[in-house]
N, C-alpha and C positions, 0 to 999 in steps of 0.2 A: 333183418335181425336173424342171427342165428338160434334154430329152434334146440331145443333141449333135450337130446338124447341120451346121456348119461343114465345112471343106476338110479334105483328107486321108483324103477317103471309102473308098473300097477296100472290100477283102473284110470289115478287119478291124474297121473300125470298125461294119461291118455285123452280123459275128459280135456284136461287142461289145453291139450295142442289140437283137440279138435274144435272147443272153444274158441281157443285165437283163429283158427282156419274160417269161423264163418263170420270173425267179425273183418277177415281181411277185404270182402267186396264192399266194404264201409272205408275201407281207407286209401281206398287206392289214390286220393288226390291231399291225403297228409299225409305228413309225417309221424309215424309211431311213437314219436316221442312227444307229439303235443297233442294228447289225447285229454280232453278235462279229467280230472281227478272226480270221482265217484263219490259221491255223499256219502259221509259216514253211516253207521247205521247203530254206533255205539250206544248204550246208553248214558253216556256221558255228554253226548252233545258231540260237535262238530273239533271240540278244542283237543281233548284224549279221543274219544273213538272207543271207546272200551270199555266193558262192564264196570259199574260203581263200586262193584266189590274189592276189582282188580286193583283198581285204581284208589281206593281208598288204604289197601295191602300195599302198595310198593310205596306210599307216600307215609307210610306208617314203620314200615321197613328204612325208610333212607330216614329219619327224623331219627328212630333208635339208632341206626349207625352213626350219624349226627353226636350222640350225646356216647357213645362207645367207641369215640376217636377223640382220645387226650392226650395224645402226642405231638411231636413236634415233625417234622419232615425235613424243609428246607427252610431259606428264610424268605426264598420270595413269598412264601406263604403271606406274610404278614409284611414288608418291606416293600411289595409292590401292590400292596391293596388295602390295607386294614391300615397300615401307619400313611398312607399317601391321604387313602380318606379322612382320620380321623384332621390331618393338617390342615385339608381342604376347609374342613366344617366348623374347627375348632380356632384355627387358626395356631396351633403350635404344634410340636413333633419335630421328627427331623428326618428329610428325606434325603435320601442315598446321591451319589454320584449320577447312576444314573438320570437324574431326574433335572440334575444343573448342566449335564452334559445332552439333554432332550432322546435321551435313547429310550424312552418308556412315554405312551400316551395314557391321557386319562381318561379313556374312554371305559375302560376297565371298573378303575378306582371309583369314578362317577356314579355305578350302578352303587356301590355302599356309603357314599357320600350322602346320596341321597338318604338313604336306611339312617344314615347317623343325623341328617338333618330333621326327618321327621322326628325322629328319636327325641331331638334336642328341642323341636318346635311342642313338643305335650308331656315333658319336663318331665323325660322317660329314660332320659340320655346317662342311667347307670353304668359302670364296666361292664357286668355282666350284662347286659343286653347289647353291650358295645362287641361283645366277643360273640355272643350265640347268635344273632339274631342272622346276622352276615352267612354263618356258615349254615344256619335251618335255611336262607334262602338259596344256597347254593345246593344245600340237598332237597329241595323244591325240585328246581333244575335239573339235578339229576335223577332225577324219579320219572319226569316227564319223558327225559330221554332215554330211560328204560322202557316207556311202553312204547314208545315210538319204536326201539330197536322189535318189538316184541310184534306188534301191528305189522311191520314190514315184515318181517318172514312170515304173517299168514298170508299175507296178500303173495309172498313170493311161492309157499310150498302149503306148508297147511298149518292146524292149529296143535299138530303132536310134536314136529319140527320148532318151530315156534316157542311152544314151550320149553324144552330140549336147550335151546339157544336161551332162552328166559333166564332157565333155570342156571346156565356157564355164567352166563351175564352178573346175575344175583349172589354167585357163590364165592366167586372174583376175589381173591385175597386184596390185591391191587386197586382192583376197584373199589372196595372196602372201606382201604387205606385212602384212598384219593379224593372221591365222588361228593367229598363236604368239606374239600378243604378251598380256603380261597385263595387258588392259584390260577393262573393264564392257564396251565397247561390243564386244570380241570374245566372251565370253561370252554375252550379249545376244542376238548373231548365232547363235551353238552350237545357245541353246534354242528359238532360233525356227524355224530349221532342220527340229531333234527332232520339234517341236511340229507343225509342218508336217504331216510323216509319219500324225501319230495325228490331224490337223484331217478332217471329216466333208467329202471331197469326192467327188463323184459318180465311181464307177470305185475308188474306194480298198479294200483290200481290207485294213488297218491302223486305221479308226478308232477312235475309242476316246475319250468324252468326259472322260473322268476325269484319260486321262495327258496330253491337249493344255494343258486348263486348270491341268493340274498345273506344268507346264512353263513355261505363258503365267505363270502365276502367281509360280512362282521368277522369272525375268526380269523381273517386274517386283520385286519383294526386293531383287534387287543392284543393279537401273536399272531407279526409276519408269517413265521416258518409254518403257520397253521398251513398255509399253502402246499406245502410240500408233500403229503398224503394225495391232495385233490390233484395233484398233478396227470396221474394216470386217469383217472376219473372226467377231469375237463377233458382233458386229448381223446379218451373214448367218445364222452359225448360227440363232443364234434365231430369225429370222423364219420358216425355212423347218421349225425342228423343230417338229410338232405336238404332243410334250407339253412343252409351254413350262413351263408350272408343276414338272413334273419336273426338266427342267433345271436351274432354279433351285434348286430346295429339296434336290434328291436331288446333284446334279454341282456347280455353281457356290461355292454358298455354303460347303457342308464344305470344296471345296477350298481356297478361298480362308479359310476360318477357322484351317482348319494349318499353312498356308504364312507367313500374319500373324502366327499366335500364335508359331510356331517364331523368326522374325526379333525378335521382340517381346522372345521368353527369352535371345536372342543377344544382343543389344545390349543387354537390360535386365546381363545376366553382367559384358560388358567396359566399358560405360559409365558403372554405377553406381547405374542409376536407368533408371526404363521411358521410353521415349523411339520416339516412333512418326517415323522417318527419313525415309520416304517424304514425307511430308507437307510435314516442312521444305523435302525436298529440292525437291517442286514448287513450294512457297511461292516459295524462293528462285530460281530458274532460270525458272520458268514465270507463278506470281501476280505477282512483284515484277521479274521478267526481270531481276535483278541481276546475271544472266551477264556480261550488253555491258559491263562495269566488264575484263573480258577480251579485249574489244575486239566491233567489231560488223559487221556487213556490210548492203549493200541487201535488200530485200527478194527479189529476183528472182537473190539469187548465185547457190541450191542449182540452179535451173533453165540459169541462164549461165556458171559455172563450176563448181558443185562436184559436181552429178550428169554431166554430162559428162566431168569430171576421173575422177571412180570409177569412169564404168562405162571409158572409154579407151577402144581400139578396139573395143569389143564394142556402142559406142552403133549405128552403124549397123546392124548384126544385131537392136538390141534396135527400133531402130524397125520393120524390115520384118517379124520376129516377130509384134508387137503387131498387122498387120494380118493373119498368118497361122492366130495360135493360136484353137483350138476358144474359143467363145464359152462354157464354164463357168469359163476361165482369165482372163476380163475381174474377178473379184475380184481376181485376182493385181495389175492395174494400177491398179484403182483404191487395193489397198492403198499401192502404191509413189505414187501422185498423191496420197496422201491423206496420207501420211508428208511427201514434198514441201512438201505446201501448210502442213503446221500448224509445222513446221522454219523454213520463211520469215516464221511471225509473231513468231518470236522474235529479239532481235536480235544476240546471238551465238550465231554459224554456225561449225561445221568437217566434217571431211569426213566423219571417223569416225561423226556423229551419223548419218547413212542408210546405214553399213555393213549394217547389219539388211536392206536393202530389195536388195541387191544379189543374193541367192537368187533371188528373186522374178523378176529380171529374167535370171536365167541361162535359164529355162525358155525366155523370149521367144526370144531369143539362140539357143539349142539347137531351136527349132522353125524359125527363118530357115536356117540351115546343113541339117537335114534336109529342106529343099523346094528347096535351091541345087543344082544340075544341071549347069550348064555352069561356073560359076566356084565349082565344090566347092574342087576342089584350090586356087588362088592364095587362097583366102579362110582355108582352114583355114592357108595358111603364113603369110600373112597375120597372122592371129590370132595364132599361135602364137610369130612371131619379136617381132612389137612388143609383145607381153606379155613375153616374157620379156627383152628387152634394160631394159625398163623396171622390171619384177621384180629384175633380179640389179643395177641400177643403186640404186634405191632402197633394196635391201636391205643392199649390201654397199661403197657409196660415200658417197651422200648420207646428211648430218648423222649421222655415226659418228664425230666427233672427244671429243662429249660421253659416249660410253661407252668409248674408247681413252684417255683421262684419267683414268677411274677404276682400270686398272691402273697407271698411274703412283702413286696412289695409295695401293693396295691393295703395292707395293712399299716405299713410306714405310712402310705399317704394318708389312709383315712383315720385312722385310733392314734397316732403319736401327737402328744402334744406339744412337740418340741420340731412339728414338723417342719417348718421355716428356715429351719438348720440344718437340717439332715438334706445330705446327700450321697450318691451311688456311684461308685466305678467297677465297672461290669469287665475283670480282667479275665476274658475266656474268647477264642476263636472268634472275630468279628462277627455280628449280626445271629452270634449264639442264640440269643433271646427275643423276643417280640418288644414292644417298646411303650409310648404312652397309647397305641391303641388297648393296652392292657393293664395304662395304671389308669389313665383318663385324669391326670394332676400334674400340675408344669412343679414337679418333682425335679429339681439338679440331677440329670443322668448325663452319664457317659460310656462310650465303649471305646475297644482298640478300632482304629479305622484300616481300613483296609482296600482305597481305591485304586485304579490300576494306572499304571503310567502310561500316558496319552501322548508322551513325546519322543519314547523311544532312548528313554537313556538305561544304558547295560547294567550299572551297579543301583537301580532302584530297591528302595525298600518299604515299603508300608509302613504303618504304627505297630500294628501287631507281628510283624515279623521285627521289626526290631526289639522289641518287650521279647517276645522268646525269644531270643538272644543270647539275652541275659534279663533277667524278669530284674533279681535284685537289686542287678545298677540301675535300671529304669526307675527304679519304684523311688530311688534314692535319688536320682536326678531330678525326679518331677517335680519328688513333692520335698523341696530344700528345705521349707518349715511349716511347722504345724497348722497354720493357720488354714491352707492350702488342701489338708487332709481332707479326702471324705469320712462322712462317720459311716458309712457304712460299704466294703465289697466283696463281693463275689467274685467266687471261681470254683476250677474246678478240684476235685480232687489231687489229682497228679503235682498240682502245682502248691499244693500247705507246705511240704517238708522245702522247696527250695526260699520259698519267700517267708519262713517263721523268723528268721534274726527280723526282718521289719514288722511284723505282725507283733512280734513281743515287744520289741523295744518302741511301738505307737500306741502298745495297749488295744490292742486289737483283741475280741474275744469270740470265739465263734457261736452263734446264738441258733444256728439254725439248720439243717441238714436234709435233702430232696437227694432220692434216687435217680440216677439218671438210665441208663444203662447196663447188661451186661458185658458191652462189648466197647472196652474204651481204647479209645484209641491216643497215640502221643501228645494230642492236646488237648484232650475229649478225656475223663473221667469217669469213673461209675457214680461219681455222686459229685454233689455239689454244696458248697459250704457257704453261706452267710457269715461274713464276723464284721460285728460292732464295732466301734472305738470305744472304748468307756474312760473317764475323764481320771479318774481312780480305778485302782487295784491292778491287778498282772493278769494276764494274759492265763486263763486255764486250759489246761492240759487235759483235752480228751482223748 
């Protein structure tokens, strides 16, 4: 292994390499990388490693971010986890293309299936605990993998460092934003994190090849592309471990044969048939890059707006970091360069896909603030105010009109007494909204569909690309008579003045009105309308 010469010399890094120097006449006959892992010494026990205080604070910390995130993001949030489970348990909802086309496993879904099955088995199984319960366990989740990121830099530098890194980690606009929501790409981030912890790096006193590739390996089960980070990371391992052949035969391949087979019994159970997920899923997204049918960006976005956008004010810190950190933590950059470059061969981009890589750059970031001296103080305020106006902004303003709608809804189901009639057409951007994991009542819903053509023919059009169109003639063609009408839909804003000759002439009235945004965009609103059908009177005018 190469020793650590770089900045930050002192006593300790000295102790440090004279430390390793007397335990090398102990290992002349292993490998440095299979060294047992050192008993914790936490007071937490062996599971955190960490003061009870500590650990009682970050868990208390991610529950309050938890209930300070009431927005909306994307829709896999809910379309690939909350509406997959609620169908599993409940037996109704409706799940997406992907899931008849087998590009999605449920091995994901399964972890809240069960949540919704206990739920259901002690006659608990209300909305709201159908919505919180899911995402407190995923900010569980990510609590632990804060103290894990937090444990591994004292084991790597010290407990000032450490915290330093704690503290980028915690203040994370993005992470904020993400770390309770239930998506692949937040899980994703969890076990890379975990995985982290037990990765064979010089100074570790945690590694462990068995639980990293355990970890690397779930992550890639629920999201392929999880692989695509580990990539520099496996290839280091193995270059530098001398029983190569061991690796493989004895760590590698077992773990990766029970992690497949397990996913394999999963999806073979709720599927119907054996079906290997992963495969389709890189087929489709990565061989055939069928994603950009969801729209696409330049090549050079992740580097000019969307790594920039995620890391926010921490990029500055993460640049002068990159020139300060010990040289064994250049894998850390080349991971996050390498995640970068193979993200930009694909031609749809978002932001959440390098959520993963954001750990990696907190270390950077946590090494610039422990060598800052004179602009300590205005940097950490710095840090710490434009995270969080941007935090509490994104979490509890922006695009939260499309989850303040589903209690409008979830009130149709439960208070109307005329519920058995009433039903919903949700006319806004497909999968705008969340769906029965949010009314929890086989409610008459609809939306515009929007699956992607799987045959290759040139002049395709979706539901919702044909509705904006022309919205009017649609509305007109569907619905030839009344009988056929929903009594009640949505939409957004942008879209009242084009569709009011239908809305008037159906007696449509608008009853209800959710903010949605500052920043609407051509099919996206600042706000979002409810309107009734009412069987009498006209249409009022607000």
């Amino acid at each position: 292994m190469e020793r650590d010469d770089s900045g930050g010399g002192g006593l300790f890094f000295r102790g440090l390499q004279n430390r390793s120097h007397e335990k090398t006449k102990l290992r002349t006959r292993k490998s440095t990388l299979y060294l047992s892992p050192q008993r914790s010494t936490g007071r937490c026990g062996d599971l955190l490693g960490e003061n009870i205080y500590l650990v009682l604070f970050i868990i208390a910390l991610r529950i309050f971010n938890c209930f300070l995130v009431q927005t909306s993001f994307v829709p896999d949030e809910y379309w690939q986890s909350l509406e997959v489970a609620h169908h599993m348990v409940f037996n109704y909802g409706y799940l997406t293309w992907e899931w008849t086309e087998r590009l999605r496993g449920y091995t994901y879904p399964l972890i809240f299936a069960s949540i919704y099955k206990i739920l259901h088995l002690l006659g608990k199984d209300s909305v709201h605990l159908l919505i919180w319960i899911p995402r407190l366990a995923q900010a569980l989740l990510s609590a632990i993998a804060d103290l894990r990121l937090y444990s591994l830099m004292k084991q790597l530098e010290n407990q000032q460092v450490a915290q330093w890194v704690f503290f980028c980690q915690l203040c994370s606009w993005f992470t904020w934003y993400c770390c309770t929501r239930t998506l692949t790409n937040t899980m994703e981030t969890v076990l890379t994190i975990i995985a982290l912890f037990y990765y064979p790096m010089e100074g570790s006193k945690s590694m462990n090849s068995v639980k990293y590739s355990s970890l690397v390996a779930l992550a890639f089960i629920i999201r392929p592309t999880a692989v695509i980070p580990w990539i520099p990371l496996l290839f280091r391992h193995f270059w530098q471990e001398q029983r190569k052949l061991d690796l493989i035969l004895h760590q590698f391949l077992p773990v990766g044969f029970v992690t497949l087979s397990l996913s394999l019994i999963i999806d073979r159970i709720f599927f119907g048939q054996w079906t290997l997920v992963q495969y389709n899923f890189l087929k489709f997204n990565v061989l055939q890059d069928l994603g950009s049918f969801y729209g696409s960006h330049p090549w050079h976005w992740y580097f000019s707006q969307g790594f920039p956008a995620v890391l926010g004010t921490h990029l500055p810190f993460f640049i002068h970091g990159c020139f300060l950190a010990p040289k064994r933590y250049r894998i850390f950059l080349v991971t996050v360069l390498w995640t970068l470059l193979v993200y930009s061969m694909l031609s749809h981009k978002e932001f959440r896909f390098i959520y993963p890589v954001l750990p990696f750059c907190m270390v950077f970031c946590g090494y610039s603030l422990n060598n800052l001296k004179t602009w300590k103080k205005p940097a950490l305020s710095f840090l710490f105010l434009s995270n969080t106006l941007l935090a509490l902004y994104t979490g509890l303003v922006h695009q939260r009109g499309t989850l303040d709608v589903m209690t409008n809804i979830q009130e149709l189901s439960y208070n109307n007494t005329s519920v058995s009639s009433a039903s919903v057409l949700m006319m806004m951007p497909c999968h705008s909204t969340p769906y029965y994991s949010h009314v929890h009542y086989p409610l008459p819903m609809r939306f515009l569909q929007c699956p992607p053509d799987l045959t290759g023919k040139t002049d395709y059009l979706v539901e919702a690309d044909m509705f904006y169109l022309n919205p009017l003639k649609w509305l007109y063609m569907e619905f030839q008579n009344d009988s056929s009408l929903p009594t009640h839909l949505i939409i957004f804003s942008v879209l009242e003045e084009e569709i009011s000759p239908f809305l008037i002439s159906n007696n449509y009235e608008r009853t209800a009105v959710f903010f949605h945004t500052h920043f609407p965009e051509s099919r996206t609103g600042s706000h979002i309308y409810v309107y009734e059908r009412k069987l009498k009177g006209k249409l009022n005018q607000r």
